[in-house]
C-alpha positions in Angstrom: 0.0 0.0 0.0 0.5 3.7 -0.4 0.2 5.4 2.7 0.7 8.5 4.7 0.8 12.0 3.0 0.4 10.5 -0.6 -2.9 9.3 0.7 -3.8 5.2 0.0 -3.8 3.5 -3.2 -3.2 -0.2 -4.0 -0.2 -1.7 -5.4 -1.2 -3.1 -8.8 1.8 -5.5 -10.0 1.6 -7.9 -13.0 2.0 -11.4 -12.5 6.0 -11.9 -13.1 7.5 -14.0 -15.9 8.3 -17.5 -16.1 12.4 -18.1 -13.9 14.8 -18.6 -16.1 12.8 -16.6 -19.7 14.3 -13.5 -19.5 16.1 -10.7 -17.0 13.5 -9.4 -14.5 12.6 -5.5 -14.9 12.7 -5.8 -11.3 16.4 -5.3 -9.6 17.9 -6.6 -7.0 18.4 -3.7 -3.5 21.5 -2.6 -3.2 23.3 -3.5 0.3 23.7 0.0 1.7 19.6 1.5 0.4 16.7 1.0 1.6 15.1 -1.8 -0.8 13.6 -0.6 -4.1 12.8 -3.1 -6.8 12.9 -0.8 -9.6 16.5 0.7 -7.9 18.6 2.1 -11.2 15.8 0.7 -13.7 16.0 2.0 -17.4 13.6 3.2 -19.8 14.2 0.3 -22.0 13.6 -2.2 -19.0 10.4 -0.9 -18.0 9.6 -1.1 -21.6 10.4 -4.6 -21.7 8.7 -5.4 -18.6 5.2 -3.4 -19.9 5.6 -5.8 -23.1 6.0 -8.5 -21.4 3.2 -8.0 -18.8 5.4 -8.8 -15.8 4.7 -5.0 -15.0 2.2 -2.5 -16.2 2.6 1.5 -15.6 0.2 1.4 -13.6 2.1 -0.7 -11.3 5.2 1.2 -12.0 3.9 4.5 -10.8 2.9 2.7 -7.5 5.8 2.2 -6.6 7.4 5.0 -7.5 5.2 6.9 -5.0 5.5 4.6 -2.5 9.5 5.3 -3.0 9.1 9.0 -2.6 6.5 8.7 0.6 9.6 6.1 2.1 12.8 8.2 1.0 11.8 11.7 0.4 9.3 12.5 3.1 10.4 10.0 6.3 13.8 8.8 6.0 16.3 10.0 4.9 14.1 12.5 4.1 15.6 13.7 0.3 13.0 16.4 0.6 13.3 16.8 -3.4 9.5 16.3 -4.2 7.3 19.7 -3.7 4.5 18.3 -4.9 2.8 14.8 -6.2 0.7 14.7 -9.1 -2.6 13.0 -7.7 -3.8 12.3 -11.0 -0.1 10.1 -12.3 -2.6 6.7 -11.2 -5.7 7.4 -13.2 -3.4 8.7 -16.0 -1.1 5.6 -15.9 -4.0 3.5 -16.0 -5.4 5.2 -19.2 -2.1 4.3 -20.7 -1.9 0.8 -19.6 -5.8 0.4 -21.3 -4.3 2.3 -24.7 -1.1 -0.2 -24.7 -3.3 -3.1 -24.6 -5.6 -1.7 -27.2 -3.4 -0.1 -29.7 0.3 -0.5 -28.1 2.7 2.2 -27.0 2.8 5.5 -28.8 6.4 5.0 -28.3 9.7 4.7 -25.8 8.0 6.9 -23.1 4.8 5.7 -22.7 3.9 4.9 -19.3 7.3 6.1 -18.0 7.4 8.3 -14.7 9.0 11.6 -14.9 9.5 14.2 -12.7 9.6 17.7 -13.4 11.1 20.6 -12.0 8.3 23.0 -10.2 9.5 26.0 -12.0 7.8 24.0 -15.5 4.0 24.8 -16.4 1.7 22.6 -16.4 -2.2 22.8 -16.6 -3.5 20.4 -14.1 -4.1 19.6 -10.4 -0.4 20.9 -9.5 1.2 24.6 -9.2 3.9 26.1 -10.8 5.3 28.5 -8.2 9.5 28.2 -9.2 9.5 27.6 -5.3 8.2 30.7 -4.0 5.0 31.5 -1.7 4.4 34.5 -4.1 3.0 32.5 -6.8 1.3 29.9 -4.1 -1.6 28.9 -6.1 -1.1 29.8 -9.3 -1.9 27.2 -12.0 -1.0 28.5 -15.5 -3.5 27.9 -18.4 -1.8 25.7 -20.4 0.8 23.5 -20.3 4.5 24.4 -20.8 5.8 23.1 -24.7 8.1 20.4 -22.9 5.4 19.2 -20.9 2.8 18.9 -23.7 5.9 17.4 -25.7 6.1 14.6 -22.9 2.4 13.9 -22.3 2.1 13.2 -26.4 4.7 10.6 -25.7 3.0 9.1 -22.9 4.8 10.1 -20.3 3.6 10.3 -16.6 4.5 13.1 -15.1 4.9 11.6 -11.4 5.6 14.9 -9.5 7.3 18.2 -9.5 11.0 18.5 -7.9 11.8 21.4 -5.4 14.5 23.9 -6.9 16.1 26.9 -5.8 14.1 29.1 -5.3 13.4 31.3 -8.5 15.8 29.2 -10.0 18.5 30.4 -8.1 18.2 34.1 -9.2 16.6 36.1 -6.4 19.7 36.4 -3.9 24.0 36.9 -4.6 24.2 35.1 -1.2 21.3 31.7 -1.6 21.4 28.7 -0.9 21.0 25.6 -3.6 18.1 23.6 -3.4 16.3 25.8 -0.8 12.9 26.9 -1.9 10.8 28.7 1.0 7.5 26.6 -0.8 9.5 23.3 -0.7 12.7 23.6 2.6 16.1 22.5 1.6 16.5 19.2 -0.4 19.4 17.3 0.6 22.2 15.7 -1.4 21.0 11.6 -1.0 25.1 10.6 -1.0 25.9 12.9 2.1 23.1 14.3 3.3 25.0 17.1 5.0 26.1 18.1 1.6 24.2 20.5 -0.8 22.4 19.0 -4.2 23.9 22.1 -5.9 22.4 23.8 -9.0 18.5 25.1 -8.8 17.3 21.8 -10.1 18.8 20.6 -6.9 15.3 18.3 -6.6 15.4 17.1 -10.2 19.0 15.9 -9.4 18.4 14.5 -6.3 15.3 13.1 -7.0 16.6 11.1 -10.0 19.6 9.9 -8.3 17.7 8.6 -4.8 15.8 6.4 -7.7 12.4 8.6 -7.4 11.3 8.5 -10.4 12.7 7.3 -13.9 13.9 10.8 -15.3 13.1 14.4 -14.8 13.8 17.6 -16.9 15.1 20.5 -15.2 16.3 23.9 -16.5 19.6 26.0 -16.9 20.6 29.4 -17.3 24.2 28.6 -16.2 25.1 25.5 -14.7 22.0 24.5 -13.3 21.0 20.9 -15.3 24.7 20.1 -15.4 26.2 21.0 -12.0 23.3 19.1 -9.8 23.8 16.0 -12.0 27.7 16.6 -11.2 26.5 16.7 -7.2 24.4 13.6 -7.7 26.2 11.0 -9.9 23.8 11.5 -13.4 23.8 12.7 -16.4 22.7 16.0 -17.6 21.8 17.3 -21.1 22.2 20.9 -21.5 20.9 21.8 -25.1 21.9 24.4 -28.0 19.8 27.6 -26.6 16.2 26.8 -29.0 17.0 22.7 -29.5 14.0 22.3 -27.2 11.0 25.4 -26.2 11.2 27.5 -22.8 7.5 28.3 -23.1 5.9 28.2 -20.1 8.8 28.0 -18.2 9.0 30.5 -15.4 12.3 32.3 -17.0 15.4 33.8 -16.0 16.6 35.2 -19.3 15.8 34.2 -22.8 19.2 34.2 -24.0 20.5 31.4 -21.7 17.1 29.6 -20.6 17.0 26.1 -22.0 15.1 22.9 -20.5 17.3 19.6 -20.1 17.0 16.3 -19.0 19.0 14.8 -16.1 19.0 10.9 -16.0 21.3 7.8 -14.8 22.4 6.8 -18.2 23.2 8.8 -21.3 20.5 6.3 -23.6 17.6 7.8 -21.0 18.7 11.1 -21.3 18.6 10.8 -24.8 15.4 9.4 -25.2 14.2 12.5 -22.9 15.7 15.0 -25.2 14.3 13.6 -28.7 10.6 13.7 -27.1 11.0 17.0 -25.2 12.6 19.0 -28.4 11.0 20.8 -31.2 10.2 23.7 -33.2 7.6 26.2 -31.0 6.1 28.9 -32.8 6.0 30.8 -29.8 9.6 30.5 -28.8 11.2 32.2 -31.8 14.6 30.6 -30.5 13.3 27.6 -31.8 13.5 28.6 -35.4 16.6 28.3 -35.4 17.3 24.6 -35.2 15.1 24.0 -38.2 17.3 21.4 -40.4 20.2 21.5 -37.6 18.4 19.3 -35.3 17.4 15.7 -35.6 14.2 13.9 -34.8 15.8 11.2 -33.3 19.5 11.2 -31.1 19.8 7.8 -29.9 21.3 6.5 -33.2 24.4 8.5 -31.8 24.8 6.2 -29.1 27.8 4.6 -30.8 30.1 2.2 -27.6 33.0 3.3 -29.9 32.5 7.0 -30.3 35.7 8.1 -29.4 37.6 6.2 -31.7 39.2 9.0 -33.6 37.4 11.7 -32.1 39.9 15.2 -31.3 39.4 16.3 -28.0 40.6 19.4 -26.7 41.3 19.7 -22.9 40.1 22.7 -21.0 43.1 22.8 -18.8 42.3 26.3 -16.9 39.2 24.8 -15.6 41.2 22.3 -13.6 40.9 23.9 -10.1 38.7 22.0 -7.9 40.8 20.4 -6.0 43.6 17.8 -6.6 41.6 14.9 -6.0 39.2 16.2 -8.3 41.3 17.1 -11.0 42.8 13.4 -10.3 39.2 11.6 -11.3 39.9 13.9 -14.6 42.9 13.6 -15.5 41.8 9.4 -15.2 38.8 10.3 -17.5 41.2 11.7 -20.1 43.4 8.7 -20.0 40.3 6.5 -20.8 39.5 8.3 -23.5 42.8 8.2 -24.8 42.7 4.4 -24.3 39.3 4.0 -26.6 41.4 6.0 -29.8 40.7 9.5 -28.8 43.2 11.8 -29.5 43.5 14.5 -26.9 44.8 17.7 -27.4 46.2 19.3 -24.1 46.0 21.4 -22.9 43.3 23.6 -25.3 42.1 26.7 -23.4 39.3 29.3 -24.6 41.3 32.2 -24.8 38.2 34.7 -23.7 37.9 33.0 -20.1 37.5 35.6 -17.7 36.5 38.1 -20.0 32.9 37.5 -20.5 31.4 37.1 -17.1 30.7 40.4 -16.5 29.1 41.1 -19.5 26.9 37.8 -18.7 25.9 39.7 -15.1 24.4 42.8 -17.3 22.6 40.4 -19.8 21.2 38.3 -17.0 19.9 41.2 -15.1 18.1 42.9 -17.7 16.5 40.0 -19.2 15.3 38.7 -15.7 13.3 41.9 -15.4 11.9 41.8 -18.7 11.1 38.0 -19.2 9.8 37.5 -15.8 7.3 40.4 -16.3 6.4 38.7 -19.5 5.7 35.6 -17.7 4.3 36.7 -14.8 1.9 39.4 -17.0 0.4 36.3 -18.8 -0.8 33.9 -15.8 -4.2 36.5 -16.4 -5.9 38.7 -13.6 -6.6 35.7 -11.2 -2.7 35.7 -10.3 -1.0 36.2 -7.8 1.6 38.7 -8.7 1.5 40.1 -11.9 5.2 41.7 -11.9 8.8 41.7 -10.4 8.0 44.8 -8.5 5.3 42.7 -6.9 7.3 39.3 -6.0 9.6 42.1 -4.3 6.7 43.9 -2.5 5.2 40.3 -1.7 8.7 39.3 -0.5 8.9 42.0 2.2 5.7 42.2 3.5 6.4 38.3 3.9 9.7 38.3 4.9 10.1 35.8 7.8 8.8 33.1 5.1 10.0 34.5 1.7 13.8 35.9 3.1 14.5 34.1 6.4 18.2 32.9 5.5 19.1 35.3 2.3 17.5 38.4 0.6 16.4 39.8 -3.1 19.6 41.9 -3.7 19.5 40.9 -7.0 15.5 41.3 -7.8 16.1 45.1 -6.5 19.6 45.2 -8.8 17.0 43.9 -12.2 14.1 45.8 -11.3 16.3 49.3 -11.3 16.9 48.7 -15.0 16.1 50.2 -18.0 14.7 48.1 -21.2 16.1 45.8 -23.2 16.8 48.9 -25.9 19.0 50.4 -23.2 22.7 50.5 -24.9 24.3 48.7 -21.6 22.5 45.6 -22.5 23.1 46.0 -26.0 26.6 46.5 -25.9 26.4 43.6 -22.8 24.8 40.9 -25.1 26.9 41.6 -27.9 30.3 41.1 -26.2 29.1 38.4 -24.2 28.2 36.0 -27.3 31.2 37.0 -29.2 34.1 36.2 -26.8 31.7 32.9 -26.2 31.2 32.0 -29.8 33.5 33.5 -32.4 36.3 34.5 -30.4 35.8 31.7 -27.7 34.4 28.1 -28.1 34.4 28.5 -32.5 37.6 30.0 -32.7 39.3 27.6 -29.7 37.6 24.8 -32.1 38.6 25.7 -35.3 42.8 25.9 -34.2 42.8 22.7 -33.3 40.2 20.8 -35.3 38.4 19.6 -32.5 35.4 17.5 -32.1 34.5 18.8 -28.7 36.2 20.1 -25.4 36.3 18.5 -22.2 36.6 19.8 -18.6 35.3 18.8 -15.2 31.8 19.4 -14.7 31.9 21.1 -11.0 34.0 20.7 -7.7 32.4 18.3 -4.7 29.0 19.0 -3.0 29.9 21.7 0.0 27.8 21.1 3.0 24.7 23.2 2.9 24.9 26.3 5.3 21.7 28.3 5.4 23.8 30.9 7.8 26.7 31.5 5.3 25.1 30.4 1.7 26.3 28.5 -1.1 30.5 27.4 -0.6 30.9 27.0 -4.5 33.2 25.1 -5.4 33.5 26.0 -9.3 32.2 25.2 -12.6 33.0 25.0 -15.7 29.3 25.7 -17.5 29.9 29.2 -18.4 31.0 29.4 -21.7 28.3 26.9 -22.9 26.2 29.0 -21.5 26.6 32.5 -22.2 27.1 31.4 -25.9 24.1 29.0 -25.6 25.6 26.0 -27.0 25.3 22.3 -25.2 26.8 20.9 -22.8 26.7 17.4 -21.2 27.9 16.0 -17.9 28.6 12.3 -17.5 29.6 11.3 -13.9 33.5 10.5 -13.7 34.2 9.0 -10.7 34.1 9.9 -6.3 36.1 11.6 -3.6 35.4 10.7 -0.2 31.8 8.9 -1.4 31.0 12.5 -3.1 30.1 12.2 -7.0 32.2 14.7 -9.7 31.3 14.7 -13.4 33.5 15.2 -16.3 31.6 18.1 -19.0 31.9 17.6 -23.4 30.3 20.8 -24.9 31.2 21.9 -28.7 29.3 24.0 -31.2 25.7 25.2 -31.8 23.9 21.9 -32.1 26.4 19.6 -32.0 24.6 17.0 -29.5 25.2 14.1 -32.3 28.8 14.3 -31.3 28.5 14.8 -27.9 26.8 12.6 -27.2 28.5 9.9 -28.9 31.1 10.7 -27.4 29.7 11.0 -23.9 27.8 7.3 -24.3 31.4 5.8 -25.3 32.7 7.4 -21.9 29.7 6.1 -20.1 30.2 2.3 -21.5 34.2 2.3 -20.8 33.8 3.7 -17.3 30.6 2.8 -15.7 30.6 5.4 -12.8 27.4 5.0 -11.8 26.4 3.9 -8.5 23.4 4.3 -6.2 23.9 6.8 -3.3 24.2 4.9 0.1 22.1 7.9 2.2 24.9 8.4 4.3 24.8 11.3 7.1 28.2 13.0 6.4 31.1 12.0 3.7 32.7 9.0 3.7 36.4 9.7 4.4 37.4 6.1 4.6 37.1 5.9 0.7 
């Protein structure tokens, strides 16, 4: 049964197969967890076990919400779900009575996913981005990505807690604190911080709560919380996939990504999530550059041959960090890759600032736009009114860190102003032409490699975020992809190792990223412990 704050609902499993027939969809609980059968199940076992019969998604979604009432909520208490979905069991049994009647629409249907809480969706849950300003407000419609994902057939289980805002209100925050949702916990050291604003999403998916989730980044946010929690993170070319109806930080950086435990679910993710939106004109842009299906670019030998260039100046997260990297490089070098090191962007350092200007101007503007079109029953209707809302409210709203950077946006001019202009221009120049193109094109290179983030710090609501460095920002300012595969552990903590390249390059990144994945295997299940382990 399903009990206690998820209300009751019966268990519905399949009768199982025949011993001995075929591998069970069902795994067996690792040592150190608390038992989950579907612990680190696939897309494409589910699948097989929905074909089969010896499950149903039905089933499926049972259990996943019987994993988030026993993990997130009571102990260890992840606290990376904000809110459940209370229609995911009606809607998986809808899809369980299509299957049988017409089979699955395709390598989604029935599948759980979670989504971050800052994603629209039109139903029984809210869309707050983690804040008690938007407490009750249910948008329209449905975001793109979220109608992209129910046309697949996907479930979506629950929404995942976040920094609040997505991280943008305060210099001084704290990852994975929302004041709608707490502070979600890393699930390998649960003293140490999930990083990232889709701190839930990546915590979530790595404590085995649901199958995969989609979170969003502006700068570091898909890619450094799947770093923190041992996954893999897609971060698309800026206009691969729609930011409609996402509650947005700035329309030059915003993307949607997933975050997954293998490379082959995170690619299945991205194919149903992209497309051309006529109402995100970004998305005009990958029309003939992007494909309709990535997973044939799951090749076990992609690095064979490939050129890799070496982002040495990244390397400063510690030694044992750079240690796991300077391993992952000699893997790759082992599977044919030729490595060139070290290959630097000769812009780093000079772009940041710039990014600061275009961040601040587009928060105001977009997050009016958004906040404009939720329609007269809202809310807040403006930035000037989260900020009002914020300090009438402020033992709830501001109890650990302020909105110094919501005052800093909302003193700006328009997006005609000739600080942003100049701001946006630079900033996607030293990024692309002069930066990640230009780095690119001297040394041939199929795409550049550095490590993703340093370890999880241990969260301090008194002090803030102890970051420990990234290396997401020149993806990001020049809205190109980026994708994190995990690359080994220090002291039980997860790091990840980053390949980003060109505009719309994903083919080769991921290729190359899947090869990684199949040589190395990092993966592994976090044990829940209190503190780091300083024994391994």
């Amino acid at each position: 049964m399903v009990a206690g704050a998820l209300g009751t609902s019966v268990i519905v499993r399949a009768p199982a197969l025949a011993q001995g027939k075929k591998e069970s969809v069902l795994a067996t609980p690792h040592r150190n967890s608390p038992r989950f059968e579907l612990d680190e199940v696939t897309i494409r076992k589910l699948q097989a076990g929905m074909k089969s019969g010896e499950v149903t998604a039905r089933s499926i979604t049972a259990e996943y919400l019987m994993r988030i009432d026993e993990i997130d909520k009571r102990g260890p208490a992840i606290n990376s779900i904000i809110e459940i979905n209370p229609e995911a069991m009606a809607i998986a049994k809808a899809l369980d009575e299509e299957r049988k009647a017409q089979g699955p629409r395709g390598p989604l249907h029935g599948i759980p996913v979670l989504i971050k809480e800052n994603i629209s969706t039109h139903d029984r849950m809210m869309t707050t981005a983690g804040s008690l300003a938007l407490a009750g407000s249910i948008p329209a419609r449905d975001s793109f990505v979220v109608t992209r994902l129910r046309e697949a057939g996907a479930i979506i289980l629950a929404k995942a807690n976040l920094s609040e805002w997505a991280d943008v209100r305060s210099y001084q925050s704290t990852s994975g604190w929302s004041s709608r949702g707490g502070q979600t916990r890393n699930p390998y050291a649960l003293d140490r911080n999930p990083n990232g604003s889709s701190a839930g999403s990546g915590a979530a998916i790595a404590a085995n709560l649901g199958v995969v989730a989609l979170g969003t980044e502006t700068d570091g946010s898909v890619t450094c919380p799947s770093s923190a929690n041992c996954l893999v993170g897609i971060k698309p070319t800026v206009g691969l996939a729609s930011r409609r109806g996402i509650v947005p930080i700035s329309h030059t950086q915003d993307t949607p990504g997933p975050m997954a435990r293998t490379v082959t679910d995170a690619v299945i993710l991205l194919c149903a999530m992209s497309g051309i939106d006529p109402e995100d004109s970004a998305t005009a842009g990958s029309r003939g550059k992007a494909k309709v299906d990535y997973t044939p670019f799951l090749d076990a030998r992609g690095l064979k041959g490939a050129r890799i260039g070496v982002g040495r100046k990244t390397f400063a997260f510690g030694e044992a960090v750079d240690k796991l990297l300077n391993n992952a490089i000699a893997a790759m070098k082992e599977a044919g890759a030729e490595i060139i090191d070290p290959a630097d962007i000769r812009t780093l350092g000079q772009f940041e600032s710039a990014e600061q200007v275009v961040l601040h101007y587009e928060l105001k503007a977009d997050l009016n736009a958004y906040l404009s079109g939720l329609g007269p029953g809202a809310p807040v209707h403006s930035l000037q009114e989260v900020i009002e809302f914020n300090q009438k409210n402020w033992k709830r709203e501001m109890p650990y860190f302020g909105q110094e950077r919501f005052l800093k946006s909302a003193a700006l001019g328009p997006l005609s102003s000739p600080e942003y202009l100049e701001a946006h221009e630079k900033a996607h120049r030293l990024t692309r032409t002069e930066g990640i193109d230009a780095l690119m094109d001297k040394f041939h290179l199929d795409a550049i490699v550095a490590p993703t983030a340093g370890l999880p710090w241990v969260t301090d609501l008194v002090n803030g975020d102890h970051d420990t460095g990234k290396s997401s920002r020149p993806a990001a300012v020049a809205g190109y992809p980026n994708l994190t595969v995990p690359a080994g552990f220090v002291f039980g903590l997860p790091a990840g190792i980053s390949f980003f390249g060109r505009a719309y390059s994903e083919p080769t990144l991921i290729k190359l990223a899947y090869s990684f994945e199949q040589i190395t295997q990092h993966r592994r299940p976090p044990k829940f412990l209190p503190t780091a382990d300083l024994t391994v």
